[in-house]
gemmi code that builds the backbone of each chain (N, CA, C; Angstrom):
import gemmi

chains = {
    "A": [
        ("UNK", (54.217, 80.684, 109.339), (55.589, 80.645, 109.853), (55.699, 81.429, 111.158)),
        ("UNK", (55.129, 82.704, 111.480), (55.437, 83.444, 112.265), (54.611, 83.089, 113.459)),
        ("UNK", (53.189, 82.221, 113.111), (52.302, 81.642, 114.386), (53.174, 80.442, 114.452)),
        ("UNK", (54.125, 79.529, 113.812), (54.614, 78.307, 114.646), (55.979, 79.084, 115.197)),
        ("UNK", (56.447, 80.155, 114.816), (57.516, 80.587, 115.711), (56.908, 81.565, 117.437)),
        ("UNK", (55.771, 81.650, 117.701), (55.778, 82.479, 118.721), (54.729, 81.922, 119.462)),
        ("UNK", (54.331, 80.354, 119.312), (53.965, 79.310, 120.292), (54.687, 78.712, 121.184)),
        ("UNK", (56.068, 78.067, 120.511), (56.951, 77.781, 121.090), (57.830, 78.797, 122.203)),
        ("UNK", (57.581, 80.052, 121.607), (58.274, 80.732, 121.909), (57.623, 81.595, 123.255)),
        ("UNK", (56.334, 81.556, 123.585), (55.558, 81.456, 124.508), (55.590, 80.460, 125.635)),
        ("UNK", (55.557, 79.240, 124.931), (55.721, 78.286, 125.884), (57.045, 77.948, 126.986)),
        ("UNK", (58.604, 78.454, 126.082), (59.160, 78.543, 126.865), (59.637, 79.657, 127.989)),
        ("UNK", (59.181, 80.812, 127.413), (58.716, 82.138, 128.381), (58.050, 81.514, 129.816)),
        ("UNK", (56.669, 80.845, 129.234), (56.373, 80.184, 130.648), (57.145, 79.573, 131.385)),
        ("UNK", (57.964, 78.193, 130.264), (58.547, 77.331, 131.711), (59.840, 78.326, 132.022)),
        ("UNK", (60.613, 78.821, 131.597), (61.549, 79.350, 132.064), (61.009, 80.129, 133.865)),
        ("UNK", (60.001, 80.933, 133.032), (59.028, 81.989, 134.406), (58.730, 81.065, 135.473)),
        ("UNK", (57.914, 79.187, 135.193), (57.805, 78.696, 135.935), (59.058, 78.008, 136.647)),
        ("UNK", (60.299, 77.978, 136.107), (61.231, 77.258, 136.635), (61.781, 78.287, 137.851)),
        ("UNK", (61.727, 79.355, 137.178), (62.443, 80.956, 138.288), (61.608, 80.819, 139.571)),
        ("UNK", (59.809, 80.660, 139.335), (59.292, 80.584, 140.827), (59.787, 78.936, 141.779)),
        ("UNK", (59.900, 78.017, 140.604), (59.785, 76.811, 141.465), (61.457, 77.012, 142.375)),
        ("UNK", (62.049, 77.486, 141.844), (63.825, 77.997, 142.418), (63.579, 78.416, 143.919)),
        ("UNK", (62.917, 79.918, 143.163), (62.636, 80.836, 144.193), (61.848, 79.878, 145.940)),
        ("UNK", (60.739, 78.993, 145.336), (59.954, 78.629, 146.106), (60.916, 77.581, 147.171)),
        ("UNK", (61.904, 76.985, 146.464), (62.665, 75.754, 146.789), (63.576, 76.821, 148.113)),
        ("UNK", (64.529, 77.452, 147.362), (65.196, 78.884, 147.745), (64.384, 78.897, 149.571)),
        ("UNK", (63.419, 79.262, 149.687), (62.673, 80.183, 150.569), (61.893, 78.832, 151.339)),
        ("UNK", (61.636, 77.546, 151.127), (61.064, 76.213, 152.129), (62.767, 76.390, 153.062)),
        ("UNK", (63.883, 76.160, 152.104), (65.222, 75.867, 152.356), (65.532, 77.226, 153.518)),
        ("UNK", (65.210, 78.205, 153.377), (65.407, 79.036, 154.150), (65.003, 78.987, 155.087)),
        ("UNK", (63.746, 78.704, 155.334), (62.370, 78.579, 156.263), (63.004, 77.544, 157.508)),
        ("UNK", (63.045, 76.584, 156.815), (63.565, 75.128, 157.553), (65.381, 75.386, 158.544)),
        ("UNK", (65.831, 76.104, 157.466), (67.384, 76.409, 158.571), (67.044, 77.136, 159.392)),
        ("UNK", (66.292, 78.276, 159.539), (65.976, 79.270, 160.099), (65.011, 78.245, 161.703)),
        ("UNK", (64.033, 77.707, 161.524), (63.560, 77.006, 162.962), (64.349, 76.019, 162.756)),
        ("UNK", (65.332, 75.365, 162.553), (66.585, 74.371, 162.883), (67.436, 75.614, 163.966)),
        ("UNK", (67.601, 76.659, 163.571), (68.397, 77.527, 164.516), (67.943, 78.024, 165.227)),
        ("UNK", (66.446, 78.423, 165.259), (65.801, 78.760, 166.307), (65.607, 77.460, 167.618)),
        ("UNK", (65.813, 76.252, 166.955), (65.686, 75.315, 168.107), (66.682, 75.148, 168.415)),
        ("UNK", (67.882, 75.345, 168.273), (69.320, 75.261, 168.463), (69.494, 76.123, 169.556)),
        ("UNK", (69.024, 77.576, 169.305), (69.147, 78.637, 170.590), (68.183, 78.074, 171.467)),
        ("UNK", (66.927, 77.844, 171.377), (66.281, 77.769, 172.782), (66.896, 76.626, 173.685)),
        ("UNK", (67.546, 75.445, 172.765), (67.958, 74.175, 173.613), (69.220, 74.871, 174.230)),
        ("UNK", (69.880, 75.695, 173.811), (71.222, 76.261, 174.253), (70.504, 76.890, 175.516)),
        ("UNK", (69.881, 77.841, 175.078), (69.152, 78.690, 176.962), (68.670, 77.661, 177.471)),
        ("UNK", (67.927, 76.843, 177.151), (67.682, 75.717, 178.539), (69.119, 75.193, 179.483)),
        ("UNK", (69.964, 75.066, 178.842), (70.963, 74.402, 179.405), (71.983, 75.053, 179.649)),
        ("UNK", (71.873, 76.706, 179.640), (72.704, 77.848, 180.144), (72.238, 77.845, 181.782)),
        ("UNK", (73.606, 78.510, 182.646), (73.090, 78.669, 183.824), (72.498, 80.403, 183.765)),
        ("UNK", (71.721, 80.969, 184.978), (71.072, 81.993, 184.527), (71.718, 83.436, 184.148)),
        ("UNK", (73.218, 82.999, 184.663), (74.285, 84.120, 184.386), (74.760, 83.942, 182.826)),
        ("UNK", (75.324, 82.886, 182.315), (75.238, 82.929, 181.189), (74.252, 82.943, 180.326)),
        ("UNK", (73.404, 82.516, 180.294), (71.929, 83.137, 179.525), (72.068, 84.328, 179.853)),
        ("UNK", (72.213, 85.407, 181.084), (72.222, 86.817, 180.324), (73.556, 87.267, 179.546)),
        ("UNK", (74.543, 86.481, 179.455), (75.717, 86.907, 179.129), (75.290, 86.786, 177.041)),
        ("UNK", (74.606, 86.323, 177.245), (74.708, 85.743, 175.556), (73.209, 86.455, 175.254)),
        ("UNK", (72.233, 87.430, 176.038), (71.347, 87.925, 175.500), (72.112, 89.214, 175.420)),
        ("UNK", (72.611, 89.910, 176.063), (73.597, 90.990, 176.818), (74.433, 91.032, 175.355)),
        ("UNK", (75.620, 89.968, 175.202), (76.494, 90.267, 174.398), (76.743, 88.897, 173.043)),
        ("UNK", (76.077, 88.335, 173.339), (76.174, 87.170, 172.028), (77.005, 86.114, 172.117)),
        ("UNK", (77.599, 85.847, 173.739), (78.498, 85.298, 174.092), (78.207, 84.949, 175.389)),
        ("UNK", (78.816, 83.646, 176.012), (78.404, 83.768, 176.987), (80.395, 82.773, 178.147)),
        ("UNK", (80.265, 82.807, 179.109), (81.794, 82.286, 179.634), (81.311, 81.124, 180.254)),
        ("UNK", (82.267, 80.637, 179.990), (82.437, 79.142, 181.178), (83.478, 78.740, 181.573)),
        ("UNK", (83.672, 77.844, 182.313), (85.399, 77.800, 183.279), (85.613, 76.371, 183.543)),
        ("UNK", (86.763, 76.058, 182.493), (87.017, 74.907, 182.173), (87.404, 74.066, 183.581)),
        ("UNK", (86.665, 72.625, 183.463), (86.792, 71.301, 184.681), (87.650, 70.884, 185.070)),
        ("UNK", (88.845, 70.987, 184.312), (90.483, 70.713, 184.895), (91.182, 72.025, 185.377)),
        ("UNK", (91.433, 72.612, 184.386), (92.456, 73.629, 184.571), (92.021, 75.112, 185.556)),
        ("UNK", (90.634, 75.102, 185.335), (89.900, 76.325, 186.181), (89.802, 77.823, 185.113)),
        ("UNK", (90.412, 77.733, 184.127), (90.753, 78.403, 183.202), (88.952, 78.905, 182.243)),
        ("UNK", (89.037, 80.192, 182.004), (87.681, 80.374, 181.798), (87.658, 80.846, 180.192)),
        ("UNK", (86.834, 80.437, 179.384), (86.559, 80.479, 178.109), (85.596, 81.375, 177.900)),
        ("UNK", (85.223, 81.997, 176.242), (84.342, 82.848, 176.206), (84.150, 82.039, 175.178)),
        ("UNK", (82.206, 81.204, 174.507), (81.857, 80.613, 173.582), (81.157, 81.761, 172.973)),
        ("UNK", (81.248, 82.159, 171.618), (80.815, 83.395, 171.163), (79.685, 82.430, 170.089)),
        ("UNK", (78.692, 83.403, 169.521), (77.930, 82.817, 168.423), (78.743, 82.135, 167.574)),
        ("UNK", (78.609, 81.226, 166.830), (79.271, 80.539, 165.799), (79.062, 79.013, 165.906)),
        ("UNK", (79.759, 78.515, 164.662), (80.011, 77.283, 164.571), (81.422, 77.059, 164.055)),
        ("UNK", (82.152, 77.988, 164.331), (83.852, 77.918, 163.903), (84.651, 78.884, 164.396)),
        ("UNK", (85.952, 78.618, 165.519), (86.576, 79.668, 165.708), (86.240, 80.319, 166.670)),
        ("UNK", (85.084, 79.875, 167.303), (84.448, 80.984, 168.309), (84.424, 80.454, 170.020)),
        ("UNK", (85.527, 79.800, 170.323), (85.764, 79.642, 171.854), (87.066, 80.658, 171.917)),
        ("UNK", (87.422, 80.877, 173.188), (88.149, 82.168, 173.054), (88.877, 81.924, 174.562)),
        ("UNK", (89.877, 81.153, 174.475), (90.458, 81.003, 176.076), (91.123, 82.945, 176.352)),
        ("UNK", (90.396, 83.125, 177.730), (90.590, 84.274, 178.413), (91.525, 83.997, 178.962)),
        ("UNK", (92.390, 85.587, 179.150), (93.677, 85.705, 180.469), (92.493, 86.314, 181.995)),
        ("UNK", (93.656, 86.685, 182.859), (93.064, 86.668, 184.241), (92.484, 88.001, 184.253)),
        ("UNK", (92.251, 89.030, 182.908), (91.651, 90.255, 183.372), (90.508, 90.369, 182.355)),
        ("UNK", (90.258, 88.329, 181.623), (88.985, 88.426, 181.171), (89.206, 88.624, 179.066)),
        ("UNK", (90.580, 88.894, 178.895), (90.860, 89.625, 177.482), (91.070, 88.417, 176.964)),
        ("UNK", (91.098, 87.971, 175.712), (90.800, 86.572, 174.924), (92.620, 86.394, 174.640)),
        ("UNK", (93.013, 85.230, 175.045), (94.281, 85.230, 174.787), (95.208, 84.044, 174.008)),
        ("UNK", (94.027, 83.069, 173.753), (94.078, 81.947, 172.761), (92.918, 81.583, 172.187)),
        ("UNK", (92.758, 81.554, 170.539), (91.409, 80.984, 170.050), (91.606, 78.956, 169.638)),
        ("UNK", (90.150, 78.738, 170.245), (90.327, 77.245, 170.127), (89.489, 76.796, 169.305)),
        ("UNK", (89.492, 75.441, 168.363), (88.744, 75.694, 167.362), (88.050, 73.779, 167.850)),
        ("UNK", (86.819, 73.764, 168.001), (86.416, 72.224, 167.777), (84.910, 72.053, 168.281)),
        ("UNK", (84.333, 71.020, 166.969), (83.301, 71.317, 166.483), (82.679, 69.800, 166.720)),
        ("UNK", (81.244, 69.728, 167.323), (80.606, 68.683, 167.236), (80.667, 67.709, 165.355)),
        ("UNK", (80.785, 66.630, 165.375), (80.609, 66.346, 163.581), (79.251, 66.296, 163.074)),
        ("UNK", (79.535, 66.848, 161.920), (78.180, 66.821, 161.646), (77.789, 68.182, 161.152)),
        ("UNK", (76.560, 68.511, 160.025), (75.992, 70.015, 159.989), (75.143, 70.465, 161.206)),
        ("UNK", (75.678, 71.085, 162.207), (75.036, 71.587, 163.521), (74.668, 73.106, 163.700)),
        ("UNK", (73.747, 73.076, 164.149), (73.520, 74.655, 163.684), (74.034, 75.074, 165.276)),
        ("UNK", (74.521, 76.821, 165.073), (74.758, 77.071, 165.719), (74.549, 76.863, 167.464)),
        ("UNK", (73.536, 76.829, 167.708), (72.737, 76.603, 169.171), (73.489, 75.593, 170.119)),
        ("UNK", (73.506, 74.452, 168.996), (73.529, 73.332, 169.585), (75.066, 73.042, 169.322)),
        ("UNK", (76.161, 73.516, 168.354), (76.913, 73.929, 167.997), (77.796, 74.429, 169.703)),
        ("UNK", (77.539, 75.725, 169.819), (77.753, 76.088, 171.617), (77.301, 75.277, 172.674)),
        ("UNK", (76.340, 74.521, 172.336), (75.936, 73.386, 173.790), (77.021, 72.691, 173.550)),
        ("UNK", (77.069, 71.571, 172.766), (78.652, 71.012, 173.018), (79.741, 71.535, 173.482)),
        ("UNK", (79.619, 72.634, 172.741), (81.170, 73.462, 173.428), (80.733, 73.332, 174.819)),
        ("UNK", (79.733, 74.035, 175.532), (79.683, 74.437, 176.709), (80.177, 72.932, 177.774)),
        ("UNK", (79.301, 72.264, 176.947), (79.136, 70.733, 178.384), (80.318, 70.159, 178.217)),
        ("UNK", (81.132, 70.577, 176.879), (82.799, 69.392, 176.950), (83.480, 70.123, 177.807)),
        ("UNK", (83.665, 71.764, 177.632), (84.389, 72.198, 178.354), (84.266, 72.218, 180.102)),
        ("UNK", (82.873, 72.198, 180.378), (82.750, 72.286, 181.620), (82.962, 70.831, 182.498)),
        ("UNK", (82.713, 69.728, 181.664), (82.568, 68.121, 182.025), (83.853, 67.549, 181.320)),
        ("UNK", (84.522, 68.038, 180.351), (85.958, 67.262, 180.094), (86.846, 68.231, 179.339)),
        ("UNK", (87.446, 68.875, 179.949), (88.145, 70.341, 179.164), (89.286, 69.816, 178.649)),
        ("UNK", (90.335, 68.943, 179.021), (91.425, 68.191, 178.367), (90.890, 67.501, 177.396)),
        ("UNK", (89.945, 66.650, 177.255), (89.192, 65.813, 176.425), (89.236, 66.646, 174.946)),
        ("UNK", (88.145, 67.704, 175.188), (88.207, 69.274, 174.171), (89.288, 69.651, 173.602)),
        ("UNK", (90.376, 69.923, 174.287), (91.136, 70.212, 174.033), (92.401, 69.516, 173.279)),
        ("UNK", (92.255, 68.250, 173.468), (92.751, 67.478, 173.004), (92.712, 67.612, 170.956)),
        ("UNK", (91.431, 67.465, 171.117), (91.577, 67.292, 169.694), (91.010, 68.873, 169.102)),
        ("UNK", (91.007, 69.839, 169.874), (91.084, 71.673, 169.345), (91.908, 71.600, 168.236)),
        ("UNK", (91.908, 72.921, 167.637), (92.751, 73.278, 166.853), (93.032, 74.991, 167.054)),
        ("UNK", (94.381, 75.339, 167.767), (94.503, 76.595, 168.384), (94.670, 77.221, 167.050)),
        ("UNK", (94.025, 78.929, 167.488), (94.059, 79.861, 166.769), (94.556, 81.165, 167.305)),
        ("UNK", (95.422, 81.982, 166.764), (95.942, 82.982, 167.340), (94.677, 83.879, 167.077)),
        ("UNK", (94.518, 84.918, 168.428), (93.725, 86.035, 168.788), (94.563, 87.433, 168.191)),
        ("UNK", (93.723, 88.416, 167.545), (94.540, 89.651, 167.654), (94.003, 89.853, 168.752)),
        ("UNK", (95.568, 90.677, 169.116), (95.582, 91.679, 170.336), (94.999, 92.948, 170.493)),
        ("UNK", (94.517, 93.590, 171.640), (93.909, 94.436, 171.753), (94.169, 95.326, 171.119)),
        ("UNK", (94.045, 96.664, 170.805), (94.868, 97.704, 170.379), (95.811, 98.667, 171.848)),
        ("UNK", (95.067, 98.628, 172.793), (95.681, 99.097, 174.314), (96.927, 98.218, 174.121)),
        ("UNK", (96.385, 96.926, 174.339), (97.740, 96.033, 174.648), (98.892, 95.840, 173.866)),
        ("UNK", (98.770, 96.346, 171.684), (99.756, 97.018, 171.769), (100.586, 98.093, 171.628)),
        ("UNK", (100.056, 98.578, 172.013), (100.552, 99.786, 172.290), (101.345, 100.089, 173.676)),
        ("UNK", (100.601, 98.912, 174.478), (101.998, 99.681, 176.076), (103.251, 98.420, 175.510)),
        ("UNK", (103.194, 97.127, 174.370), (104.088, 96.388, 174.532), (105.290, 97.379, 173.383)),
    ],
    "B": [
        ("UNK", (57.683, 62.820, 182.805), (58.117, 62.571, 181.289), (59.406, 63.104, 181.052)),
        ("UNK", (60.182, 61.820, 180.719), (61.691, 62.519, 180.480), (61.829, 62.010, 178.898)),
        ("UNK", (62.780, 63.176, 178.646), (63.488, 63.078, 177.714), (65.081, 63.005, 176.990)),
        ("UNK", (64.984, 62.752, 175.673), (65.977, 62.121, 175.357), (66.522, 63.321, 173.999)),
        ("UNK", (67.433, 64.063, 174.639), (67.431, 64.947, 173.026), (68.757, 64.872, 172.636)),
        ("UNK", (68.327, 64.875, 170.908), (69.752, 64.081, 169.896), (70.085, 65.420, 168.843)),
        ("UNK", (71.479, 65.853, 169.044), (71.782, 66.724, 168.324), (72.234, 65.998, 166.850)),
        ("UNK", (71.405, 66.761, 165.574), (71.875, 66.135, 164.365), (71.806, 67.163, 163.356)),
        ("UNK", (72.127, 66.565, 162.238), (71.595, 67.703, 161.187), (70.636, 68.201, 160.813)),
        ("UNK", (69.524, 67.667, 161.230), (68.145, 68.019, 160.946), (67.626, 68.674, 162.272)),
        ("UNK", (69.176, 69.247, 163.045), (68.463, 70.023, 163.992), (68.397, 68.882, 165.590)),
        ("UNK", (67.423, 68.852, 166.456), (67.459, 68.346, 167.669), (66.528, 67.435, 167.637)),
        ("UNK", (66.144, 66.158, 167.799), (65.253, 65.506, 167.595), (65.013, 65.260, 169.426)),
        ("UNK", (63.778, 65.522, 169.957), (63.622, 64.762, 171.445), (62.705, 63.750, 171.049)),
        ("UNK", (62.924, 62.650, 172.156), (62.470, 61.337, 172.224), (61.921, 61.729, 173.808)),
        ("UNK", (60.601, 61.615, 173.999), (60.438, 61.713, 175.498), (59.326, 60.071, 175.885)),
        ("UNK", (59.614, 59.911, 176.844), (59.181, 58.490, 177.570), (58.795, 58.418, 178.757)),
        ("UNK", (58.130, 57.614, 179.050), (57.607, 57.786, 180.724), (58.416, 56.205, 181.381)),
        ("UNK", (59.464, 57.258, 182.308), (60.330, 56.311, 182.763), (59.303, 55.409, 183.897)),
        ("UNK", (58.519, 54.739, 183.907), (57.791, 54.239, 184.839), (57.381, 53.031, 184.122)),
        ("UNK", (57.031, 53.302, 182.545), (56.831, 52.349, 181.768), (58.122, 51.600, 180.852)),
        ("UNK", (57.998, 50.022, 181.955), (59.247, 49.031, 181.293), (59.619, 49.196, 179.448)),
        ("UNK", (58.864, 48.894, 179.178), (59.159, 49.374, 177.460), (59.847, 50.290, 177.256)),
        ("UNK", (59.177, 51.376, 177.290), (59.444, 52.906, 177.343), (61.057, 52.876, 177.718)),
        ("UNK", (61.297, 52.468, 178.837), (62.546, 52.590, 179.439), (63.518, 51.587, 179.014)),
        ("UNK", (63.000, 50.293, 178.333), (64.384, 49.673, 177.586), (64.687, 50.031, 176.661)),
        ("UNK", (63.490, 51.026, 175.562), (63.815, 51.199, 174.138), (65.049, 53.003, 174.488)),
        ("UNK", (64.523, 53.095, 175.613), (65.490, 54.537, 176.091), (66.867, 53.907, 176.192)),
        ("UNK", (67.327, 52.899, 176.977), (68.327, 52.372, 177.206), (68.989, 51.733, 175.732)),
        ("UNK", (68.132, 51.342, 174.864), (68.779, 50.906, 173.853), (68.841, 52.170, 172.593)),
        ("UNK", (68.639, 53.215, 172.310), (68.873, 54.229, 171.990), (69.749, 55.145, 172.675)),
        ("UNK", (70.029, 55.023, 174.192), (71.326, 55.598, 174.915), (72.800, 54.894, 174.212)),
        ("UNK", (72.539, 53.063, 174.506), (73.566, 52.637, 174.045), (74.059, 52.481, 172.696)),
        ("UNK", (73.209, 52.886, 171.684), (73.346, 52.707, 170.221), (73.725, 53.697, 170.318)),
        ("UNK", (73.462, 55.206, 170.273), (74.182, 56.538, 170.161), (75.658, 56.432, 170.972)),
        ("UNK", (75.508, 56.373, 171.993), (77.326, 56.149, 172.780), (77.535, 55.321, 172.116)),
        ("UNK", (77.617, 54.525, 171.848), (78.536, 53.275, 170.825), (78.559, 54.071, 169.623)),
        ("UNK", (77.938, 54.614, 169.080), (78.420, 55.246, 167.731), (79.215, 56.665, 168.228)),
        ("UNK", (79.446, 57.025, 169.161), (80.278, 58.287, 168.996), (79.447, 59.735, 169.368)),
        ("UNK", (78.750, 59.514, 170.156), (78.206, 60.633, 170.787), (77.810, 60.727, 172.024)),
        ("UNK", (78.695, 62.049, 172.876), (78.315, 62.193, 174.336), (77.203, 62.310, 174.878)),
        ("UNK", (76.936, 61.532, 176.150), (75.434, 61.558, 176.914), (75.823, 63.024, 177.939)),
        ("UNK", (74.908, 63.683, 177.585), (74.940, 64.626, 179.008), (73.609, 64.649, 179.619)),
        ("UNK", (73.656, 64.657, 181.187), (72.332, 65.526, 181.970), (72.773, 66.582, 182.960)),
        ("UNK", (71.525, 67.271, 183.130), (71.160, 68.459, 183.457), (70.780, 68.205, 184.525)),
        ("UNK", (71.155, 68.990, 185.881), (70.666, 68.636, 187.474), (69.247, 69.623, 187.702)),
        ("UNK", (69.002, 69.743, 188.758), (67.600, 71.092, 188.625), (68.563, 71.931, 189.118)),
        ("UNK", (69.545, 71.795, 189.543), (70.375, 73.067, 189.980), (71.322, 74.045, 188.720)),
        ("UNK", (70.754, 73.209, 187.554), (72.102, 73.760, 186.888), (73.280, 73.059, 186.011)),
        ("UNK", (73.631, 72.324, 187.248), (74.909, 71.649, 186.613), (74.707, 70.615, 185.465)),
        ("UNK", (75.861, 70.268, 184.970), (75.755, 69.723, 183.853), (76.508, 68.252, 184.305)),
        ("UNK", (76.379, 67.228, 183.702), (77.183, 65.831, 183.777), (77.379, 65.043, 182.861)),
        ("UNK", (78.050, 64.162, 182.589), (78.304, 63.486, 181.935), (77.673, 61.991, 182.175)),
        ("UNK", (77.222, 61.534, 181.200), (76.722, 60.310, 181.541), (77.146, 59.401, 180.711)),
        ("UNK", (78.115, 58.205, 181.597), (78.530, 57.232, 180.906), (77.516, 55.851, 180.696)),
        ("UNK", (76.969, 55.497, 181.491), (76.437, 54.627, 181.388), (74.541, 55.343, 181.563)),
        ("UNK", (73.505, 54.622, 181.117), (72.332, 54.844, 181.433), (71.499, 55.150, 182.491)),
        ("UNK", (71.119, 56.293, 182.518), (70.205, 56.476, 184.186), (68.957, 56.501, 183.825)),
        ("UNK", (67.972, 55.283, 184.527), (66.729, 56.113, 184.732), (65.996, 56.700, 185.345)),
        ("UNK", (66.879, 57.270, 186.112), (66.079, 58.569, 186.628), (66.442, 60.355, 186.207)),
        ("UNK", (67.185, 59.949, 185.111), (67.532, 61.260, 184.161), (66.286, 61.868, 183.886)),
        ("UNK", (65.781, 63.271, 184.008), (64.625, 63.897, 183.543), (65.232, 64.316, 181.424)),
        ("UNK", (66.268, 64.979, 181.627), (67.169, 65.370, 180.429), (68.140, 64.659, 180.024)),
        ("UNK", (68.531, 64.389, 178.986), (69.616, 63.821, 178.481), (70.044, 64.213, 176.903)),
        ("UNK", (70.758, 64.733, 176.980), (71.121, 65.670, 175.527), (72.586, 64.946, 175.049)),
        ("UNK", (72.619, 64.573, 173.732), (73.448, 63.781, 172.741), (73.832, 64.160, 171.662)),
        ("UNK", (75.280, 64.717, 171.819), (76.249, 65.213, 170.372), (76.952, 64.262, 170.384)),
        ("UNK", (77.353, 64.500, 169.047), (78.046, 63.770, 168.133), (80.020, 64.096, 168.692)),
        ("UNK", (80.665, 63.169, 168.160), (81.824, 63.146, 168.789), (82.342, 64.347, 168.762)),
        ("UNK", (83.579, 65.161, 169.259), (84.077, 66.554, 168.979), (84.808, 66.100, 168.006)),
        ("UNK", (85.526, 67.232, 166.934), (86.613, 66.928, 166.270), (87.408, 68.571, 165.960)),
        ("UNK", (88.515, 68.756, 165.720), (89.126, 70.058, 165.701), (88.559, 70.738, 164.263)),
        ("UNK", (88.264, 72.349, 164.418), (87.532, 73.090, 163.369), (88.789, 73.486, 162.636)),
    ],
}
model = gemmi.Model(1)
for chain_id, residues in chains.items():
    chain = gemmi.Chain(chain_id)
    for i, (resn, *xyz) in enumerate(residues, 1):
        res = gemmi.Residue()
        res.name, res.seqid = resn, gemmi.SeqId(i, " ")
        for name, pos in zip(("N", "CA", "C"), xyz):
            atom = gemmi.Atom()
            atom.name, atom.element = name, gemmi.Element(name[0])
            atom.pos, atom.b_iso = gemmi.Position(*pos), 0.0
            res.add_atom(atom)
        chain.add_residue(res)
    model.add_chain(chain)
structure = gemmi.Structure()
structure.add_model(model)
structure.setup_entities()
């Protein structure tokens, strides 16, 4: 009785143990694979930065561009949501704009769109955005 | 050797071709127009920098980079 209870009972010790690595293993390809999906996302983004913004986004994680109609200059921050940032004239973020290539895009390539709609069709962009209010500085309120 | 790069979910796929060779350059043109017809912008890249929009097919594009339509986040 006690050898047919602790065969079984072995055996599923294993698969359980083997199911935890095959997880783990699945877990960590899945990781592997997003991880150079985003690494090719950033390098295609620096190819197609000019050389001021490529340092703006090694510098600070962000980099500006200045929209094709209006002249109006944006800050595209890391992300894939939420992260264009229409600037006032002393540079401080004063409307957030929200719009996203379709599709799962990883970040990189995520900001290349942003960059080339805004710079090649900024009404276009904007068109179908979705505005987001910015908090305000803490300076700014405090003198309002 | 120019290329053709397609933003997707699996990341960036480039297609590169030697615009000199007729083949090469219709199957480019018919992968320009199948992606714009489905909803994704053509852009190229100047050597200076600038960026453009490309509505119709060039072959003398070195770059040409292709997202998917915008839509609000």
């Amino acid at each position: 009785m006690a050898v047919w209870l602790t065969v079984p009972a072995s055996w599923i010790g294993r698969a359980v143990l083997y199911l935890i690595h095959a997880v783990q293993t699945a877990q960590s390809r899945r990781r592997a694979r997003f991880e150079s999906r985003a690494v090719r996302g950033i390098t295609l983004l620096r190819e197609w930065l000019s050389p001021q913004q490529r340092q703006q986004l090694e510098c600070f994680n962000h980099f500006e561009v200045i929209g094709c109609d209006s002249g109006k200059s944006y800050r595209i921050q890391h992300g894939v949501c939420q992260n264009v940032l229409e600037l006032d004239g002393d540079g401080r973020p004063r409307m957030g704009w929200c719009f996203i290539p379709e599709g799962n895009l990883v970040p990189g390539d995520v900001m290349l769109a942003q960059k080339i709609a805004l710079e090649t069709d900024e009404r276009g962009a904007l068109a179908v955005a979705k505005q987001f209010l910015v908090p305000p500085l803490p300076h700014v309120v405090a003198a309002t | 050797m120019a290329t053709q790069i397609v933003m997707d979910h699996t990341g960036d796929t480039r297609h590169h071709f030697d615009a000199k060779d007729l083949k090469a350059l219709a199957e480019a043109e018919r992968r320009f127009k199948a992606l714009t017809g489905n909803g994704f912008t053509a852009a190229t890249r100047q050597a200076s920098g600038d960026v453009s929009i490309a509505r119709s097919f060039d072959p003398n594009a070195e770059e040409t980079v292709f997202y998917p339509r915008l839509v609000g986040g």
